[in-house]
BAVOFI-647933 format. One record per residue: z, x, y of N, C-alpha, C, O in turn. Coordinates in steps of 0.02 Angstrom, whole numbers, plus 32768, in hexadecimal, padded with zeros to 4 digits. Layout:
residues N
<<Z,X,Y>,<Z,X,Y>,<Z,X,Y>,<Z,X,Y>>,
...
***
This chain:
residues 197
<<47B0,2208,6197>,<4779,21E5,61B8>,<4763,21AD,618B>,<4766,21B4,614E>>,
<<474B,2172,61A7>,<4739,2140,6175>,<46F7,2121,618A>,<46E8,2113,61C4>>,
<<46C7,2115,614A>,<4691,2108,6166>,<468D,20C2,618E>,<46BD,20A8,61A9>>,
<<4647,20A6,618D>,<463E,207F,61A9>,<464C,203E,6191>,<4648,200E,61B9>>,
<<465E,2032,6145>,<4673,2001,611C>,<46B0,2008,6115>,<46CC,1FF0,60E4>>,
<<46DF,2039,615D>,<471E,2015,612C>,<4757,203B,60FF>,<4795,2037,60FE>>,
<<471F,2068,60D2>,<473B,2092,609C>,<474C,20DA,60B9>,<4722,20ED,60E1>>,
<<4785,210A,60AD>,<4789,213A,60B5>,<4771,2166,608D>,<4770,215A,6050>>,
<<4755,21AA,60AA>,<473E,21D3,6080>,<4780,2208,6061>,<47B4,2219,607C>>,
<<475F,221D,600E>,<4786,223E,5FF2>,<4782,2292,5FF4>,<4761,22B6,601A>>,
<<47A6,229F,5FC9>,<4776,22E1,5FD0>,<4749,22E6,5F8C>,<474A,22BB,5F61>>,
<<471F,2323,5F88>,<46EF,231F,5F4C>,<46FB,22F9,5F0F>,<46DA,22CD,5EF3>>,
<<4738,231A,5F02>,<473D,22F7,5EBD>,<4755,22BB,5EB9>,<4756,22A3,5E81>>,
<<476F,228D,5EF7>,<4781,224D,5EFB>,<4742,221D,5ECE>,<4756,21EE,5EAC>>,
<<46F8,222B,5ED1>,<46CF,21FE,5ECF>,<46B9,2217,5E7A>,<46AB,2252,5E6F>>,
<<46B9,21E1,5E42>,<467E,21F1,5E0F>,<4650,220E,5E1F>,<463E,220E,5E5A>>,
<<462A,2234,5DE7>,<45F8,226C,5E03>,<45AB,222F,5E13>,<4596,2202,5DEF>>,
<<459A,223F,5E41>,<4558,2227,5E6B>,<4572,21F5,5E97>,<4548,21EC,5EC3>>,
<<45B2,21C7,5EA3>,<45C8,21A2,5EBE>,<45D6,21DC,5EFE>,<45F8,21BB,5F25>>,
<<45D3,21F4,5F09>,<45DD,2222,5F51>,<45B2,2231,5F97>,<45BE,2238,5FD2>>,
<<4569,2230,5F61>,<4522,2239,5F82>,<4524,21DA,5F9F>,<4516,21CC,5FD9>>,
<<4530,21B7,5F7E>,<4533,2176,5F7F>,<454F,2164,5FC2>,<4533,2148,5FF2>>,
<<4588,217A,5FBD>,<45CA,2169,5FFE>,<45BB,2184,6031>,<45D3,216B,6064>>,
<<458D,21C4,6037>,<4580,21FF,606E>,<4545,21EA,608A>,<4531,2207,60BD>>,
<<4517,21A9,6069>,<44D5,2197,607D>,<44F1,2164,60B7>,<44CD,215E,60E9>>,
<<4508,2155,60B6>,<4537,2101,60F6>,<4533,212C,612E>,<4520,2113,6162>>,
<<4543,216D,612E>,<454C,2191,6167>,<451B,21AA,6194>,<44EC,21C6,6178>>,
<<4519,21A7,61CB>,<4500,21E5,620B>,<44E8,2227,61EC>,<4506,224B,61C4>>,
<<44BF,222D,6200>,<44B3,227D,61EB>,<44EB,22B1,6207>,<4505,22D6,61DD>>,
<<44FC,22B7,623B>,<452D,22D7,6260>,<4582,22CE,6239>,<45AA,22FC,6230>>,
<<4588,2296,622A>,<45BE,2282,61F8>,<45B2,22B8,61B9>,<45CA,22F1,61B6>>,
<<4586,2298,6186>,<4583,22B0,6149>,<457D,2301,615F>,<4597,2322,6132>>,
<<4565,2329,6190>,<4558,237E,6192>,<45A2,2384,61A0>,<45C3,23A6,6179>>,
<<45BB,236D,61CB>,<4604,236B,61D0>,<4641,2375,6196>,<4670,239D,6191>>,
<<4627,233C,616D>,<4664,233F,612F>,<4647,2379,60FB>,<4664,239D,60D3>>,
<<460C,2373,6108>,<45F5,23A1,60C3>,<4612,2407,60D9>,<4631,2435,60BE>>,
<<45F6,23FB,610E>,<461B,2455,612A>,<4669,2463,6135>,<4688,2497,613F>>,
<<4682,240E,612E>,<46DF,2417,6147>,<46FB,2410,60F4>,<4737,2418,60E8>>,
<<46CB,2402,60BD>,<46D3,2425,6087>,<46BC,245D,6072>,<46D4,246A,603A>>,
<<469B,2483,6083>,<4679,24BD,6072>,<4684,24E6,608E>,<4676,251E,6077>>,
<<46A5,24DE,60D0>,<46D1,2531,60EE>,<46FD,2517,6111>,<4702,24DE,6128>>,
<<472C,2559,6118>,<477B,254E,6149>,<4782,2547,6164>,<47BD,2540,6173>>,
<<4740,253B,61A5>,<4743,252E,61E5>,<471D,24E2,61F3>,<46E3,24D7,61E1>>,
<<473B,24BE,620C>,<4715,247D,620B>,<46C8,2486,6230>,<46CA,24A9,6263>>,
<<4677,2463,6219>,<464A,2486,624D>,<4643,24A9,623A>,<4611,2499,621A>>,
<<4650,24EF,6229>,<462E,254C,621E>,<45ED,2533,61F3>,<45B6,253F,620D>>,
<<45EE,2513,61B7>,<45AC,250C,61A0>,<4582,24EE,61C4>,<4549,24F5,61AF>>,
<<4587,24D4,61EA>,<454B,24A7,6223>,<452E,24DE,625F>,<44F7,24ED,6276>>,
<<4571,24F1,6268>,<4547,2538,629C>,<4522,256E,6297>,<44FD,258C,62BF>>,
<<453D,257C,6239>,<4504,25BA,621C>,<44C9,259A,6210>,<449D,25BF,61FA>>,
<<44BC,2569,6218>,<4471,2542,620E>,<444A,2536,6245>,<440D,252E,6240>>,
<<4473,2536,628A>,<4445,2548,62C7>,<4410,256F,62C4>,<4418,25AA,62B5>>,
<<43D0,2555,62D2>,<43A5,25B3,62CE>,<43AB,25D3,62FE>,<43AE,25B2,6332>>,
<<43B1,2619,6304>,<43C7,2649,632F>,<4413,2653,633E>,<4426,2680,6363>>,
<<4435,262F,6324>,<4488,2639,6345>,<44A3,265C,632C>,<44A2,265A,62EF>>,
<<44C4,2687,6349>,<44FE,26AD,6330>,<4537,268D,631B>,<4559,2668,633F>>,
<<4546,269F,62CC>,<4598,2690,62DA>,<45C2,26A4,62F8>,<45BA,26E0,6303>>,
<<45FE,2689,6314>,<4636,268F,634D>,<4659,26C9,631C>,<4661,26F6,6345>>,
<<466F,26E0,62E4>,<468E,2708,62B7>,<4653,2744,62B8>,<466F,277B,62B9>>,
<<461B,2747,62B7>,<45E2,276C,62BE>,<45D3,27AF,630F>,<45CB,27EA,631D>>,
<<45D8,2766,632D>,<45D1,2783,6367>,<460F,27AB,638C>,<4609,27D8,63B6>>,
<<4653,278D,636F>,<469F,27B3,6379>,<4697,27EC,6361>,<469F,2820,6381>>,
<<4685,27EA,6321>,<467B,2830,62FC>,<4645,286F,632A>,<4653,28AB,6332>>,
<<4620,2859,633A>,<45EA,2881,635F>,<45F6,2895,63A5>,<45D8,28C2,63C2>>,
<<4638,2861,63C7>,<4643,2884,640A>,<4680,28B9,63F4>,<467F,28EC,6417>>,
<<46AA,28B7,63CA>,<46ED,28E0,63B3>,<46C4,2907,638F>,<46D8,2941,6391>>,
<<468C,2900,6369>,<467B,294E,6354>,<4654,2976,637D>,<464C,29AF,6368>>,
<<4630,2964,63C5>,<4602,2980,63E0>,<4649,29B0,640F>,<4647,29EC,641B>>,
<<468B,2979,6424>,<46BB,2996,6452>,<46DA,29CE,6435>,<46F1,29FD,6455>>,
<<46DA,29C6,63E6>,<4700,2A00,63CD>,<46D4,2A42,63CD>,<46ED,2A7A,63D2>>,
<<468E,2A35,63C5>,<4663,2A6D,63C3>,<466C,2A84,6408>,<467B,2AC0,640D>>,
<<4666,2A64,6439>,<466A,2A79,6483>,<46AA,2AB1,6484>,<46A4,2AEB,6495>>,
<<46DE,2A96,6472>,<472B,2AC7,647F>,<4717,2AF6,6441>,<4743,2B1F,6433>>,
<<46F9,2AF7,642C>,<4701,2B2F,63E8>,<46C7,2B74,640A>,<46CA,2BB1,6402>>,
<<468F,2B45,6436>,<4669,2B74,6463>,<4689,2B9E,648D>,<4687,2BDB,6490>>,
<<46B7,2B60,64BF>,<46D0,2B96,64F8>,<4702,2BB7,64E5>,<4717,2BDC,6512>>,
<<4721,2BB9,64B1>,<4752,2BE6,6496>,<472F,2C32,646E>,<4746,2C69,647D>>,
<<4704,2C2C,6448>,<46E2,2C53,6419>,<46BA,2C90,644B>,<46C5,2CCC,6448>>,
<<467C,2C64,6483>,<4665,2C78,64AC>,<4673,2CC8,64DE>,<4653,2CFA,64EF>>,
<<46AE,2CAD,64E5>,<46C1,2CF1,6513>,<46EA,2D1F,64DB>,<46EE,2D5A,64EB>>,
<<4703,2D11,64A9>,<471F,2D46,6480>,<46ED,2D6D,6464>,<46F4,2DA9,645A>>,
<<46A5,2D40,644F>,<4684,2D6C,6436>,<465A,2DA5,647F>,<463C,2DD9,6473>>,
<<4664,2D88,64C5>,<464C,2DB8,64EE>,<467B,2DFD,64E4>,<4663,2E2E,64C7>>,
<<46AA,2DFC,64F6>,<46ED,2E21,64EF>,<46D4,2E52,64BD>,<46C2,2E88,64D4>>,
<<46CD,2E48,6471>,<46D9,2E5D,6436>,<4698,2E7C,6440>,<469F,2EB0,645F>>,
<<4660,2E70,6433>,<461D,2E93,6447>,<4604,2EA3,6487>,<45F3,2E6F,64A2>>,
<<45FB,2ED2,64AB>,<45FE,2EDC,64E9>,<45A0,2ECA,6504>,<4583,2EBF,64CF>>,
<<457E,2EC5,652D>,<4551,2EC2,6542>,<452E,2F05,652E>,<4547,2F3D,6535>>,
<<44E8,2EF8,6510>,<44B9,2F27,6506>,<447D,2F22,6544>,<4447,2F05,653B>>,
<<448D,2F3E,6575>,<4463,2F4A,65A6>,<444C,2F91,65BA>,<4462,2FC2,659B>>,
<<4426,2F96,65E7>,<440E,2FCD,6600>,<443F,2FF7,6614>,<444B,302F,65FF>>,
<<4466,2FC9,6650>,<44C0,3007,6663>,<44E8,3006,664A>,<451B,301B,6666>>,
<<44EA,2FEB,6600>,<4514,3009,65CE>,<451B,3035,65C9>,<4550,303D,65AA>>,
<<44FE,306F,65D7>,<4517,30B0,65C6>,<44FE,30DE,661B>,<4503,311A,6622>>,
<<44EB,30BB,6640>,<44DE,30D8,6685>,<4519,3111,66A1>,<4556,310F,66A8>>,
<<44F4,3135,66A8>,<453C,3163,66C1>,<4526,3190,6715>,<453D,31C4,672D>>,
<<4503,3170,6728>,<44EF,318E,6772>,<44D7,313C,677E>,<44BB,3110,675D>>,
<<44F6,3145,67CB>,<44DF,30EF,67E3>,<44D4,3105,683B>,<44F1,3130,685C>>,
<<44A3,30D9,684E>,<449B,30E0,68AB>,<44C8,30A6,68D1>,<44BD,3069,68D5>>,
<<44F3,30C6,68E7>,<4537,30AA,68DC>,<4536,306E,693E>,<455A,303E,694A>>,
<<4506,3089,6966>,<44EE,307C,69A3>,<44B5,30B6,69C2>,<4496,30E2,69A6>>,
<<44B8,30A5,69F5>,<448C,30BF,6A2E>,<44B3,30E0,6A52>,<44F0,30D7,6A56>>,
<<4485,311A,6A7E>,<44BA,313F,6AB5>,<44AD,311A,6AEF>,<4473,3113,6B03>>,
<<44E9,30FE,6B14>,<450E,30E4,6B48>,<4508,3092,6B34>,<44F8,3062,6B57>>,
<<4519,3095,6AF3>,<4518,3047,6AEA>,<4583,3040,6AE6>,<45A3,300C,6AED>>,
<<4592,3068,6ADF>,<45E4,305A,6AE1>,<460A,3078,6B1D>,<4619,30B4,6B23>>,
<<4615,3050,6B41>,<4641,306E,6B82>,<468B,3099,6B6A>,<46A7,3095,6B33>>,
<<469B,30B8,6B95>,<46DC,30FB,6B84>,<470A,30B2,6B75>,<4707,307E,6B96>>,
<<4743,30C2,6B28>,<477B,3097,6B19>,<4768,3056,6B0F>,<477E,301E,6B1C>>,
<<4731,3073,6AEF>,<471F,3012,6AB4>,<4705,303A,6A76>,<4704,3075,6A67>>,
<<46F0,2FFD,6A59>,<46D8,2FF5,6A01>,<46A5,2FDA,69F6>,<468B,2FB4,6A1E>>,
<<4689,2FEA,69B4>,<465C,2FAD,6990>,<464B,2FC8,6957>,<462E,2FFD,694A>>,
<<4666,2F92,6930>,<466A,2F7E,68E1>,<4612,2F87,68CC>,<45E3,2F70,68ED>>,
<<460D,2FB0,6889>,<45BE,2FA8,6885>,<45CD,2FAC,6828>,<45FE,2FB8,6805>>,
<<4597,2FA0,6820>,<459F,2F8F,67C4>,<4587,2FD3,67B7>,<454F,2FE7,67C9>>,
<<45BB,2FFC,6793>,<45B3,3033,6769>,<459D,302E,6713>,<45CC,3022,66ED>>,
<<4570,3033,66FD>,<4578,3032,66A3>,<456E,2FE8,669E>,<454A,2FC3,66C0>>,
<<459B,2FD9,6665>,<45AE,2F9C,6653>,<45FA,2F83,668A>,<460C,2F48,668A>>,
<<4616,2FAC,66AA>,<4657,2FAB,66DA>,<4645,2FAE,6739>,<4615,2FBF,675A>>,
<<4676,2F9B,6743>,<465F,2FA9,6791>,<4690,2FE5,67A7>,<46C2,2FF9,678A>>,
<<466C,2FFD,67EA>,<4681,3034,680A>,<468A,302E,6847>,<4669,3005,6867>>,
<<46C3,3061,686B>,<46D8,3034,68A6>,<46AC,308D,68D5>,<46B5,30C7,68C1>>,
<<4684,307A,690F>,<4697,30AC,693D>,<46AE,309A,6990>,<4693,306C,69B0>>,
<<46DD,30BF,69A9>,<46FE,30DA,69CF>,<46E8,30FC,6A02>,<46ED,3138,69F7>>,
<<46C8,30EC,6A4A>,<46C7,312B,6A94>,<4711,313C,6AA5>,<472D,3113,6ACA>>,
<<4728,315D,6A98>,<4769,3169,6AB7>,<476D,3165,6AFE>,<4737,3162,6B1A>>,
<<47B6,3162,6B32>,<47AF,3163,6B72>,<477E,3198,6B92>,<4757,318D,6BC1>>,
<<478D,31EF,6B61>,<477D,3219,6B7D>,<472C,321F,6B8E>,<470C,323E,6BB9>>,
<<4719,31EE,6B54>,<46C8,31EF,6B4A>,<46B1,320C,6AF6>,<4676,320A,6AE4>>,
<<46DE,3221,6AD2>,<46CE,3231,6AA1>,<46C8,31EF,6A69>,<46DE,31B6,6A6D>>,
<<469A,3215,6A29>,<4698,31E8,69FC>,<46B3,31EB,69B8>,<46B2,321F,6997>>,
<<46CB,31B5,69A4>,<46FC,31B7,6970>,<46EA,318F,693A>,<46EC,3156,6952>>,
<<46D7,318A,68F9>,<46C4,314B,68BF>,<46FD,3155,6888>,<4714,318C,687A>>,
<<470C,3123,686F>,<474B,311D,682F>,<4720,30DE,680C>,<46F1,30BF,6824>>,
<<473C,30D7,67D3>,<473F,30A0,67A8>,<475A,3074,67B8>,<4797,307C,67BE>>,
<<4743,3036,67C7>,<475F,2FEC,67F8>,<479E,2FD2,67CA>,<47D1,2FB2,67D9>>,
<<4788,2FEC,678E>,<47B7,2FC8,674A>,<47F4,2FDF,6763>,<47F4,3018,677B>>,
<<4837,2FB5,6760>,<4878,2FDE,676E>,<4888,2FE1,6726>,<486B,2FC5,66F8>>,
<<48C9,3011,6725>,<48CA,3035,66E0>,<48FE,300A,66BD>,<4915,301A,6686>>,
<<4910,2FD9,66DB>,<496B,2FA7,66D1>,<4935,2F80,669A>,<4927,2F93,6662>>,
<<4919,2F3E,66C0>,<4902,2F07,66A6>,<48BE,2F0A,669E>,<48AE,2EE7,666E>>,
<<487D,2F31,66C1>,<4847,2F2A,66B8>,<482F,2EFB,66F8>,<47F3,2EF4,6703>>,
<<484F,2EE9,6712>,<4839,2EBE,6758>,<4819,2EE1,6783>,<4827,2F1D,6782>>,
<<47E9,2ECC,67B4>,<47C9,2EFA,67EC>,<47EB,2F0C,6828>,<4805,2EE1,684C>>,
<<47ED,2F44,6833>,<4817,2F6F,6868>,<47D2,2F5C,68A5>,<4795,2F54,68A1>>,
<<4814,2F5A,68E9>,<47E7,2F73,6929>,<4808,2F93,695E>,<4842,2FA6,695A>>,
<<47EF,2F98,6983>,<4804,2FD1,69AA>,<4817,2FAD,69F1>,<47F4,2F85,6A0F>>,
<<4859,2FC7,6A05>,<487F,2F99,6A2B>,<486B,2FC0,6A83>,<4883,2FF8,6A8D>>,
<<4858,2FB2,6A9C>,<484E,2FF6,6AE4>,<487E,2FE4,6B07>,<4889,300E,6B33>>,
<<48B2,2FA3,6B08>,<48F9,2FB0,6B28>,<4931,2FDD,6B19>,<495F,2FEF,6B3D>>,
<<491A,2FF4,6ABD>,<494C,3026,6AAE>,<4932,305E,6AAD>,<494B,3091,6AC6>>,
<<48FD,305A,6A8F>,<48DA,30A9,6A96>,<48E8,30B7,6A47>,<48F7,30EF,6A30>>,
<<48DE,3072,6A1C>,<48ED,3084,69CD>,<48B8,305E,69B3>,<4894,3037,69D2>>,
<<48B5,306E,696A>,<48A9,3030,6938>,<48CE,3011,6933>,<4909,3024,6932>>,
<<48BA,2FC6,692D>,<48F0,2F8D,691C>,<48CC,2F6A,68DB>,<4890,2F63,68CF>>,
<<4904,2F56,68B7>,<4901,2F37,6870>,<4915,2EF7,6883>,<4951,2EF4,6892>>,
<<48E4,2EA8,688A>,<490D,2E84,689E>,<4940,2E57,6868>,<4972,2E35,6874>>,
<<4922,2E66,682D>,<4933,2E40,67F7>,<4988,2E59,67FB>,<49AF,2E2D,680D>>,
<<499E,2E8F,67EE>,<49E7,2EA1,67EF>,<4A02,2ECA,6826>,<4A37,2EE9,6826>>,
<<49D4,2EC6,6859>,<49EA,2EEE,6892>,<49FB,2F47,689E>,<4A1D,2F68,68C5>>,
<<49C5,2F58,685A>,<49BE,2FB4,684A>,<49AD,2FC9,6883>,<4981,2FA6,689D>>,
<<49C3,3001,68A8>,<49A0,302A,68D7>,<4982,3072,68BD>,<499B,308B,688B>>,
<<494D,3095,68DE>,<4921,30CF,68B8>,<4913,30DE,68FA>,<48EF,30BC,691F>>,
<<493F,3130,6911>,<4922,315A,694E>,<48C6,315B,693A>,<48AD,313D,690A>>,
<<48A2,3186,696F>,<4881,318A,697C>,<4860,31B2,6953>,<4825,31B9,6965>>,
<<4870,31D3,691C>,<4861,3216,68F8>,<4871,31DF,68B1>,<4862,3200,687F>>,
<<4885,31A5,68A1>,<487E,3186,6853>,<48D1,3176,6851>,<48E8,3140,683E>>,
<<48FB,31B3,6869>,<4931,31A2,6841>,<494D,3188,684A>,<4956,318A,6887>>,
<<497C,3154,6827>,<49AF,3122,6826>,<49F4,3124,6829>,<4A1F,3132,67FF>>,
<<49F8,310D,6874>,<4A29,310C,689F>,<4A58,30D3,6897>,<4A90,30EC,688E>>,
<<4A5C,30AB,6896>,<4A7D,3070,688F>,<4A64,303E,6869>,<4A28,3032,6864>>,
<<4AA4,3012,6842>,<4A81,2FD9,6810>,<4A81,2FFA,67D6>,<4A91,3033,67C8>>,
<<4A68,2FC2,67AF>,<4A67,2FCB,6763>,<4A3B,2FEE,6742>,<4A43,2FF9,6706>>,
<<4A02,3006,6766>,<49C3,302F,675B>,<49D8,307B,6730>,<49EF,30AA,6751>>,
<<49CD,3080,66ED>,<49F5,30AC,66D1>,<49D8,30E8,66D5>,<49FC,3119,66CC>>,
<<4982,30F4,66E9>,<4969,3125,6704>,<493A,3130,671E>,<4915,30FF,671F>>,
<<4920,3167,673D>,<48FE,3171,677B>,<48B0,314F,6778>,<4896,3150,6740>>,
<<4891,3137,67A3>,<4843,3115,679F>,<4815,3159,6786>,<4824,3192,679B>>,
<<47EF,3151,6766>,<47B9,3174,674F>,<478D,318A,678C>,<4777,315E,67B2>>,
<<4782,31BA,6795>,<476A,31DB,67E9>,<4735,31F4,67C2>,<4737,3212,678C>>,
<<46EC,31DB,67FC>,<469A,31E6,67F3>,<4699,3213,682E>,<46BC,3216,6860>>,
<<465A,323D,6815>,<464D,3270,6846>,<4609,324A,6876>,<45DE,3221,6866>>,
<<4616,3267,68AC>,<45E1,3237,68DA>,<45A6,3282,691B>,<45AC,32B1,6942>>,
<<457C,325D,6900>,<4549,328A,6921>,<4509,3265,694D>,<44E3,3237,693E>>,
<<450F,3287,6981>,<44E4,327C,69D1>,<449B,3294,69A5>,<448E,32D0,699D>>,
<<446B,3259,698A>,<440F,3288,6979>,<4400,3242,69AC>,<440A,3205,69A4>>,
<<43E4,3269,69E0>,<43B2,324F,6A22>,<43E5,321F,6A2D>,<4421,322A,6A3A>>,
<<43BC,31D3,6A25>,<43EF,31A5,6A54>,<4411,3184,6A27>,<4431,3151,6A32>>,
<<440C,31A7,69E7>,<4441,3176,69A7>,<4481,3196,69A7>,<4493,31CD,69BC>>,
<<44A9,3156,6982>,<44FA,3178,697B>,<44EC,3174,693B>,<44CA,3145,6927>>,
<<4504,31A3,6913>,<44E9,31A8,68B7>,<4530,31BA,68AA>,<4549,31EF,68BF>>,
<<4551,318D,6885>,<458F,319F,6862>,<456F,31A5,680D>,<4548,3188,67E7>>,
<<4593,31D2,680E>,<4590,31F4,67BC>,<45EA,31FA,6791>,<4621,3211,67A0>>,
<<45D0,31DB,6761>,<4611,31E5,6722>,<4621,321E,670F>,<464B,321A,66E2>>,
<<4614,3252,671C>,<4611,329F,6713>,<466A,3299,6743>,<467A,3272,6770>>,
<<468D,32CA,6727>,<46C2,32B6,6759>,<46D2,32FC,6783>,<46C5,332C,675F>>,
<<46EB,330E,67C5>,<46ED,331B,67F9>,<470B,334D,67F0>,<471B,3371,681F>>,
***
């Protein structure tokens, strides 16, 4: 760049000492902030922008979206392992009798899933009219079982396990039988209990 007389500028040490302030006075203010920061850092400008008041630097503010994104993935990764690893301290954590429905809330050859404990629990009207509760958990993968009334089974949909009517495991990868709750008629409640049958 050359000033306004003509002369090109050097770099620092081109000029005797005070002859520099001399050469840099001819100039624009915008000029002289210019050469003085395109000697003073690697990026031509960066010193003019950290002097904005309030601005972020562009290297500042990169840093702060890549470290906020990495905290984010380090959340949703961490997050559910630590659910997993420490289980919920609640009240039906350790529940072992649950009111599983109402009487004539399930028509003959349906279901409904109800939260047992910290787990859910499946109960069952059979065609005949009877009542049936197991552990919803299937015993393969941990996925939730339901109850199919075209077959007249449990179905596992995750690997396609089947479980007669009594827990045990009939077909599929389900390596053993559902955990069977005992179920009792008090007035108009259905009360399944972990006590087993």
């Amino acid at each position: 760049m050359e000033p306004a007389g003509g002369e090109a500028l050097g770099g620092p040490g081109d000029y005797p000492p005070g002859q520099e302030d001399k050469q840099l006075s001819s100039l624009t203010l915008p000029v002289r902030l210019w050469y003085r920061s395109s000697m003073s850092s690697s990026t031509p400008g960066e010193s003019l922008r950290e002097k904005e008041p309030g601005a972020i630097p562009r290297r500042r503010f990169l840093d702060l979206v890549l470290g906020g994104g990495l905290a984010a993935i380090a959340a949703g990764f961490f997050y559910p392992l630590c659910r997993f690893i420490l289980p919920p301290q609640g009240r039906g954590a350790s529940q072992d009798t649950q009111v599983a429905a109402k009487k004539g809330e399930l028509a003959p050859n349906s279901s409904k899933i109800f939260p047992m404990g910290s787990s859910a629990g499946i109960l069952i009207r059979t065609p005949q009219g009877d009542y049936r509760a197991f552990s919803a958990t299937c015993t393969h993968l941990a996925c939730t079982v339901q109850y199919r009334p075209d077959l007249g089974h449990i179905w596992c949909a995750c690997h396609d396990g089947l479980y007669d009517l009594t827990g045990k495991n009939i077909a599929g990868p389900p390596p053993r039988p559902l955990e069977q709750y005992r179920v009792d008629l008090l007035g108009n409640d259905i009360v399944v209990s972990k006590r087993t049958v």
